[in-house]
Structures are given as C-alpha cells and as structure tokens.
N, C-alpha and C positions, 0 to 999 in steps of 0.2 A: 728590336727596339720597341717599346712602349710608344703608343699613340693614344689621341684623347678615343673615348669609346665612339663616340659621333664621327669622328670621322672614319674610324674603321668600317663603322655600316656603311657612310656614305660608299666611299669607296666599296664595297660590294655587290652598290648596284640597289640597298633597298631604300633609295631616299636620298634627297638630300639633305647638308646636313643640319639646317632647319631646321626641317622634318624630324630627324633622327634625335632631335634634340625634346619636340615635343613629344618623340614616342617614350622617350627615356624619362621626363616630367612624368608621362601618364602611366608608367611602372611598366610600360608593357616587353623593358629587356631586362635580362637578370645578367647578374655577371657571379660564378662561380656559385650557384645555386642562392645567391642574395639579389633582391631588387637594387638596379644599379642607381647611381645618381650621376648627376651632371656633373661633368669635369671627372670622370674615374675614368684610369687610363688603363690598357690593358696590352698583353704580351700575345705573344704565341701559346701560351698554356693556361691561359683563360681557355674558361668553358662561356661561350656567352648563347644563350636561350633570347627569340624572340617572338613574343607572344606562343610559346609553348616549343618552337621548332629550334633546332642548334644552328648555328652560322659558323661559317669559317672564321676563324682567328687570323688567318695572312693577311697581311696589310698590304703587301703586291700579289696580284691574281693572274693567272693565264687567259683570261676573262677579255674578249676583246671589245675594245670601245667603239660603241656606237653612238652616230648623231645621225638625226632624222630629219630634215626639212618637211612642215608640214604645211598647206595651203588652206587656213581653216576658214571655212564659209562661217557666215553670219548663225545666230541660232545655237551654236555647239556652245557648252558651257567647258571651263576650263579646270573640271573635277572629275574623280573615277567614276565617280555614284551622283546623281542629282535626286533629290526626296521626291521633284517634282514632275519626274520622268522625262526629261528634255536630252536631246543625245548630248554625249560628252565627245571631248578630241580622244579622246582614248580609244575609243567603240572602232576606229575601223584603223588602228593600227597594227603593224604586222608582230605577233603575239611570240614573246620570248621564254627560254627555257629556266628557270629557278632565278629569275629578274627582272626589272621592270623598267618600265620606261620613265623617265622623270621630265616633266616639262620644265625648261627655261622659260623662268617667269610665265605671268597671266596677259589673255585679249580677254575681254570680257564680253560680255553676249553677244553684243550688235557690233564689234568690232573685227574685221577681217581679216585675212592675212597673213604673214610669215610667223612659226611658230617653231621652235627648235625643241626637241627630246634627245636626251642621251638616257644610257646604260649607268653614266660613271656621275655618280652623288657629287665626288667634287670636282669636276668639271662643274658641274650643272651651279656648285657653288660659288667657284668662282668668276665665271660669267654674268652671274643675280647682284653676286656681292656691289653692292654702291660704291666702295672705292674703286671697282675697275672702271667705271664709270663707261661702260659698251654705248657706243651711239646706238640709237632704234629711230629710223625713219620712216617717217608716216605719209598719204597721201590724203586729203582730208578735201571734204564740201564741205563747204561754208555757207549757210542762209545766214545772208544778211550785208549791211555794205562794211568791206575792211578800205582802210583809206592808209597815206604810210606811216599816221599818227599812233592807230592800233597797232602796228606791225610794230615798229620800234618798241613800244610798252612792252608788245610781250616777247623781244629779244632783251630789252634791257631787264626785266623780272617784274613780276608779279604776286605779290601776297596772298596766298593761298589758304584755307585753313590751318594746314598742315604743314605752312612754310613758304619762302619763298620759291618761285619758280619761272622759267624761262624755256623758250627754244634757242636752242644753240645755232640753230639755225631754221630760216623762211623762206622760201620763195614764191611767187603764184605763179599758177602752170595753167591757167586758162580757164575756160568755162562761159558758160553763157546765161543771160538772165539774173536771177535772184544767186543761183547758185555759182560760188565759184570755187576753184580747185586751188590749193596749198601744199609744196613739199615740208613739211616742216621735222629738227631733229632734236632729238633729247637726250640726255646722259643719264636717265635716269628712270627709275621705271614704278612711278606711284601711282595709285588706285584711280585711273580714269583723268590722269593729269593733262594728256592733253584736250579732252571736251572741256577741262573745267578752266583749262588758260584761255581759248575761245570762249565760254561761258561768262568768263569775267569781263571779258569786252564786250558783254548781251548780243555775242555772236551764238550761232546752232551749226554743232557741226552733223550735218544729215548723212554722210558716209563716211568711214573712215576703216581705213586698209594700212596695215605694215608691211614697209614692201622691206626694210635692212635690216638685220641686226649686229651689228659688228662689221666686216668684213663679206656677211652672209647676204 
C-alpha cells in the first residue's frame, strides 16, 4: 500500500512528520533517484535517499517503540545543536542504533519539567497534533496579586497575539508572600502560552514546571 512519503520517514524513526516535511521542502529526500515533493507517495519498490543515505521503504518495521520520560531542568534548550553552546535535552539521553529520538513538543529555557521522546515520528505526531488536544499541566509561581476576577479572565479566555486562549483549568496550591503557586491546564501547546496568559494580567510567572502530559 502506498503512503504519503512523510509519513513513511516518520514512521522510521527519522522525524516527525513536520519535520520530515520540511526535510522534503529543503530537497534533502529524493525519491527514485529524483528530488521528492510534498505530497508524493511511495510503495515498497521506491528507492528513497536521505541526504545521501537509502532508507527503508516498509511502512511497518520490527523496530520497537520507545517513549522516554524526561525530567528537564531549567537551562537545557529544546534543540540537537545550540549555535550558542548551551546544553540541549538531547546531550544526556541514552543513544540509539540507526534512530533518533524525537521530542514531544518544546519547554523552553527557563521552563522545567516533564518532557516525552519517542522513536516513532507518528506517535510523536499525533500527540503534538492540536486536534488531539493532550492536556499539559503546569505548576506555576506567580509575582504578583491574582484575585478570583484574574482567574475567571483567564478560564474564560484571553486574546492573545496569536489567538484566543485560556486554561482549561486553575487552581491555587499555596505559597507565601509576593509569590504564589497555581496548577493550571491547557490543550494546547503554543510558544510560551502560559507566561503570556499570566502576562496579560501584568502578572510574572518566576517558576514554572510541567508536571502531566496526557495521562503522563
């Protein structure tokens, strides 16, 4: 059976298929000795080349799936290579044979926390994908005062640059002084969306850690 070519690399293990979509934009698979394009679909008797090396054509592999719970401290940047030397979550992960590890979704610098890897590109896609809509729960410090006018705002939503947004859910977990502590959950998973739903109520969120993701 023919599959799109993206997802047959995912499924291999080199990417997910995001990924594997912008490796395909950037020429760097061929398919049957041609540069492929997006949306070409391919068999068993493709010859598929990626950036120089051949891949398998089976669309099911004997290739067992891995996922990884990672616990990433503050500091690690969520890329293979940083330009600016700072460790990444990759550096001390346990190193596999003709595959790689794919991160479920990004924490971002200063952000700490549960972080999942698999082997298998579409798993990894369909857990990212927004229509699954995977809860991710966070634990969050808050400088500043919340009262239960700002809570509601940001359960009922909030206009964002990039859209409306909300937590699915709030709670406060205690704390003392200036700072306090928030469970808060989301279905979604945009570029820094929960400092910037706290940020819109000129709250600072000073720690923040993902303790769920899913079921996880």
């Amino acid at each position: 059976m023919d599959v799109k070519l993206q997802k047959m690399l995912a499924a291999q293990g080199l990417g997910s298929r995001r990924e594997m979509e912008r490796w395909i934009a950037a020429g760097r698979v061929q398919v049957n000795g041609e540069r492929a394009k997006l949306g070409v679909r391919v068999g068993s008797d493709d010859r598929i080349v990626v950036d120089g090396k051949p891949v398998k054509t089976t669309v099911t592999s004997a290739r067992r799936r891995r996922v990884l719970m990672y616990n990433k401290p503050e500091g690690e940047v969520c890329t293979r290579s940083d330009p600016e030397g700072r460790p990444t979550v990759f550096d001390r992960l346990p190193r596999l044979q003709d595959e790689r590890w794919i991160a479920v979704g990004r924490l971002d610098l200063n952000t700490s926390g549960l972080l999942l890897f698999t082997n298998d590109g579409e798993l990894a896609n369909r857990l990212m994908h927004p229509s699954a809509e995977v809860e991710r729960e966070y634990a969050c410090r808050v400088l500043g005062a919340v009262d239960d006018e700002v809570l509601q705002r940001l359960s009922d939503g909030v206009l964002l640059e990039d859209g409306m947004a909300r937590f699915s859910q709030v709670r406060a977990m205690g704390g003392r002084g200036a700072n306090r502590w928030y469970g808060v959950t989301i279905r979604e998973g945009r570029n820094r969306e929960i400092r910037r739903l706290w940020e819109s109520q000129e709250l600072t969120v000073s720690r923040l850690k993902r303790v769920r993701f899913g079921t996880v």
